[in-house]
C-alpha positions as CSV (number, residue, x, y, z in Angstrom):
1,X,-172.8,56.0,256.3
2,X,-172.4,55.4,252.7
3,X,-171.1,51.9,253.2
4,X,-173.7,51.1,255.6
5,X,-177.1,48.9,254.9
6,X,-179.5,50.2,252.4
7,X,-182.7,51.4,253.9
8,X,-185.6,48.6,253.5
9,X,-186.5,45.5,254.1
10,X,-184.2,43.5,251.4
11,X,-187.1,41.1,250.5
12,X,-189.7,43.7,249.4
13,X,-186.8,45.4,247.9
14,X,-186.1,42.5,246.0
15,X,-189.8,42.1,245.0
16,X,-190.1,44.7,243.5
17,X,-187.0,45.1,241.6
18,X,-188.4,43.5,237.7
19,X,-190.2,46.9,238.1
20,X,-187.0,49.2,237.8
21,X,-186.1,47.5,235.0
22,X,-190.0,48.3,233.1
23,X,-189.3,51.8,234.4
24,X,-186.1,51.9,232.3
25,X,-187.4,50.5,229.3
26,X,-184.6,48.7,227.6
27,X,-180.9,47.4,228.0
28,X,-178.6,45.1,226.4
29,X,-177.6,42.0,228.1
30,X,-175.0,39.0,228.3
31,X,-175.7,35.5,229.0
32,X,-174.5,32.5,230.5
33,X,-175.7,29.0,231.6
34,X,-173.6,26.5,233.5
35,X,-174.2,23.1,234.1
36,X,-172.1,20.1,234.6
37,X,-173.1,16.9,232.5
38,X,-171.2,13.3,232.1
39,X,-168.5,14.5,234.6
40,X,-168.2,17.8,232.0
41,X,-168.8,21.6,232.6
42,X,-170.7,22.7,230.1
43,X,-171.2,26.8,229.4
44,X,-173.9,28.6,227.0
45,X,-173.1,32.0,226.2
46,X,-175.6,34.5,224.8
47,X,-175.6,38.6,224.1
48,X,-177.9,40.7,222.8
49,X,-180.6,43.0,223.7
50,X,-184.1,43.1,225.6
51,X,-187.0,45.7,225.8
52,X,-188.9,45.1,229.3
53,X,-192.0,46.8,228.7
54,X,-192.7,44.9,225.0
55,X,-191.4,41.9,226.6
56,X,-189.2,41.1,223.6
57,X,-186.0,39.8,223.6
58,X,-183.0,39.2,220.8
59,X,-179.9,36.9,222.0
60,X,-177.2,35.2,219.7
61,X,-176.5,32.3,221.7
62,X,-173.6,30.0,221.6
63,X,-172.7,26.2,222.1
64,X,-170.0,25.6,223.6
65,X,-166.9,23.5,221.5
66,X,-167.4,19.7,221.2
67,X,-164.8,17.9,223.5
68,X,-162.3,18.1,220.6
69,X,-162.3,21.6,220.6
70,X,-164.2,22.4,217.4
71,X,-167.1,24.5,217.2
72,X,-170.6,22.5,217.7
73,X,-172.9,24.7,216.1
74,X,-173.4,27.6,214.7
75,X,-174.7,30.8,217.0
76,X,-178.5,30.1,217.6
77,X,-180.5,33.2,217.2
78,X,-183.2,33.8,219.8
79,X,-186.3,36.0,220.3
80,X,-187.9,35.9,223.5
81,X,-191.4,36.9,223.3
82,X,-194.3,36.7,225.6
83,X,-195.4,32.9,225.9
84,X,-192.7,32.2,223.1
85,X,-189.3,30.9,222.1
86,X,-187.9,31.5,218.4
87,X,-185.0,29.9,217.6
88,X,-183.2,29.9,214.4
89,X,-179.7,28.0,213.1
90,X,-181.7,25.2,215.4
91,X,-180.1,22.3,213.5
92,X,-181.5,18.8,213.5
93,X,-182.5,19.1,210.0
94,X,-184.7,22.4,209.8
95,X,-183.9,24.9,207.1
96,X,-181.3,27.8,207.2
97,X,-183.5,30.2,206.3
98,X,-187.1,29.1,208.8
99,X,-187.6,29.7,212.5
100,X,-188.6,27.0,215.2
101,X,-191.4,28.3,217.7
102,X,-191.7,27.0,221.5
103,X,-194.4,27.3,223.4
104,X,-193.1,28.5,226.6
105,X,-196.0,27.6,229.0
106,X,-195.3,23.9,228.1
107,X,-191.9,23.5,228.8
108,X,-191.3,21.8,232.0
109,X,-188.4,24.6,233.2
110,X,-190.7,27.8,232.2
111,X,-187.9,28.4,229.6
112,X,-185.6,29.7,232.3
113,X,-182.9,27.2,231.2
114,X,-184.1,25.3,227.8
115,X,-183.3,27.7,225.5
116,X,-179.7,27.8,226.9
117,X,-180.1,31.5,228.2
118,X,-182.5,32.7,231.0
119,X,-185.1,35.1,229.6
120,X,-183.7,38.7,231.5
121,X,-186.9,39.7,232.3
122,X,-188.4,35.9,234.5
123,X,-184.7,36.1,236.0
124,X,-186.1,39.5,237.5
125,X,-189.4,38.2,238.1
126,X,-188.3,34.9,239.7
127,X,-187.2,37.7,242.3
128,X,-191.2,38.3,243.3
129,X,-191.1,35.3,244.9
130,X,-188.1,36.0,247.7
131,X,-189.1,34.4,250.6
132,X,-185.3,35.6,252.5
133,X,-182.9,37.9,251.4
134,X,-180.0,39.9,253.4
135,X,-177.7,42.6,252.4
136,X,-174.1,41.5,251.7
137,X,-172.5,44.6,250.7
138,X,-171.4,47.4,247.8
139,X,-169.2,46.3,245.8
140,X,-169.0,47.1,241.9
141,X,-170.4,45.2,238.7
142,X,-168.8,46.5,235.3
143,X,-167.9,50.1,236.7
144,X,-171.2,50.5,238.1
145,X,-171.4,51.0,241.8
146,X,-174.0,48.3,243.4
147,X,-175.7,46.9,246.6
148,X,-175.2,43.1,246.5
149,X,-178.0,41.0,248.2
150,X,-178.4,37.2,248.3
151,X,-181.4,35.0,248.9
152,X,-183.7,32.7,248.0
153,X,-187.2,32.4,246.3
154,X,-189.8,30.5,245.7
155,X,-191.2,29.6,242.4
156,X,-194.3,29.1,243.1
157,X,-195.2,32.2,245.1
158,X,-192.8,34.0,242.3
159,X,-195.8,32.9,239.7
160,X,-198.8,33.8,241.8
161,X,-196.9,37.5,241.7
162,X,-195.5,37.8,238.1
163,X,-196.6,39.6,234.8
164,X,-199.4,37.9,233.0
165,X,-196.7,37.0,230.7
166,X,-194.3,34.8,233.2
167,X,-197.2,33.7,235.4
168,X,-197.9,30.3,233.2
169,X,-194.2,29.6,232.9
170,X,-192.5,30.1,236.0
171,X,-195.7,28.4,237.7
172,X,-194.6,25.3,235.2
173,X,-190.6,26.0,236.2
174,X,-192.3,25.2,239.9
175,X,-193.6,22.2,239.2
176,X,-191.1,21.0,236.7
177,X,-187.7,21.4,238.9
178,X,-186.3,18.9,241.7
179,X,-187.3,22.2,243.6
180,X,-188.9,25.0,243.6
181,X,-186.3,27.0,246.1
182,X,-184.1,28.9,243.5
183,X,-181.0,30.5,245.8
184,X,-180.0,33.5,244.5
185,X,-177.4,36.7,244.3
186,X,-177.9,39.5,242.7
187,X,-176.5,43.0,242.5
188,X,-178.8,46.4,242.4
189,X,-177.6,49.8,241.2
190,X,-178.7,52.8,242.7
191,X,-181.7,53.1,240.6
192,X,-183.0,50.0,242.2
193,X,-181.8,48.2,238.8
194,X,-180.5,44.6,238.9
195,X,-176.8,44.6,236.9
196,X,-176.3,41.1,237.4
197,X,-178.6,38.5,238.7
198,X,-177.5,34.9,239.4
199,X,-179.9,31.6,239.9
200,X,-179.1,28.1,240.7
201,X,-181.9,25.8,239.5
202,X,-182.3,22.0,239.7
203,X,-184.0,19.9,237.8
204,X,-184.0,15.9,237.3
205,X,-182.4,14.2,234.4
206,X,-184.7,12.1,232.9
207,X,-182.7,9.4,231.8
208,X,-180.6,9.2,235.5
209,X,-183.6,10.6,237.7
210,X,-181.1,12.6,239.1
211,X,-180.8,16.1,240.4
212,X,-178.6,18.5,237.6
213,X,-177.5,22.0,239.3
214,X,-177.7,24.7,236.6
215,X,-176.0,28.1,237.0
216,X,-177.9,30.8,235.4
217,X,-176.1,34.7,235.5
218,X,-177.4,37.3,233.4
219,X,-175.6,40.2,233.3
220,X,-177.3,44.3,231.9
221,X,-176.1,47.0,231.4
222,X,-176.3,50.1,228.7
223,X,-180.2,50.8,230.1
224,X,-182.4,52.1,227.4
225,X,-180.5,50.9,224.4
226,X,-182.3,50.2,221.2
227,X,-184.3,47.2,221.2
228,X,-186.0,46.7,217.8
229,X,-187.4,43.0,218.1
230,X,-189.4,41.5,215.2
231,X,-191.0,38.5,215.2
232,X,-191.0,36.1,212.3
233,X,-194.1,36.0,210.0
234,X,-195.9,32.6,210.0
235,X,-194.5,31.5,206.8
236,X,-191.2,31.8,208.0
237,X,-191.7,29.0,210.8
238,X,-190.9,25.5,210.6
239,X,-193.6,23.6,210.8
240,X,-192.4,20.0,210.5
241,X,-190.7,17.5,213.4
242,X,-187.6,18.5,215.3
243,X,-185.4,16.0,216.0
244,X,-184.2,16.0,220.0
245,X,-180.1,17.0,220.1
């Protein structure tokens, strides 16, 4: 019986996971995004920490080695706030010591893949939008025993049903991807928590006009974990041009 299917329909299940994560408050997370680019895989790799019901977020985020196999940049430091992206150690001429602020509703992806990490919190939310979902099986994530599901949502629908917060930007990640349809897998513990959640978006290349797969997994763990975010005062934010990388 106890390797038998969960009771409930997986898609409301599914729906309603982002809430088990407000319920516990906090956890640390690790990061990566994978996309292939000029016949190159390319991985970003953040860690940090994330409180779900402040909707703040702190990752160190790293570039991945330049083809000769020297570092490309220092670890970008990133807070994830409601409607906002700070990024400092942003390069392309900004100062050490100032922070460069996004606008989150105005980016074309919803920030679920610009800032090279997928906010934890719209990777849960994305999951309001599951339009089919079935249970594969238990298996374990990181010692924790969890029920694995995979499916697919729908951007769009995901927006109509998200926080106030995510609502503007995964409604622009709808309209700014090849496709709306994100498939999905994702792993729940037996507190209806998600331990590890992975996406696959697409969106065009400008330059090509072709379709680029990306492979967002964000992994938590460590559930109610400090999470002391603070935002940078105004002063402390670039203000001049940023030149594209």
């Amino acid at each position: 019986v106890a390797q038998g299917p969960p009771a409930g329909d997986p898609v409301q299940v599914l729906r309603t996971a982002a809430d088990a994560l407000v319920e516990a408050g906090s956890s640390q997370t690790r990061t990566s995004l994978e996309m292939a680019t000029g016949g190159t895989r390319v991985t970003i790799r953040g860690e940090g920490v994330y409180d779900y019901r402040k909707r703040l977020g702190r990752l160190e985020v790293r570039l991945p080695q330049d083809p000769a196999g020297a570092a490309g940049h220092r670890p970008i430091t990133e807070l994830l706030a409601p409607g906002a992206l700070y990024m400092k150690n942003r390069g392309a001429g900004v100062p050490a010591d100032k922070w460069v602020r996004v606008d989150t509703a105005t980016l074309s992806d919803g920030n679920l893949v610009t800032g090279g990490a997928t906010d934890p919190f719209a990777a849960a939310e994305v999951l309001r939008g599951t339009n089919s979902a079935a249970f594969v099986g238990r298996t374990e994530v990181a010692g924790a025993r969890v029920r694995h599901y995979r499916g697919t949502a729908d951007l769009e629908a995901a927006s109509q049903a998200a926080s106030e917060v995510n609502r503007g930007p995964l409604g622009a990640a709808a309209k700014g991807f090849a496709t709306a349809r994100v498939p999905f897998d994702v792993y729940l513990d037996d507190e209806g928590r998600i331990r590890k959640i992975r996406h696959r978006f697409s969106f065009v290349n400008g330059e090509r006009q072709e379709p680029v797969a990306v492979a967002s997994t964000t992994l938590l763990y460590d559930f109610g974990a400090p999470a002391d975010v603070r935002l940078p005062e105004d002063e402390d934010i670039y203000a001049g041009r940023i030149a594209q990388e």
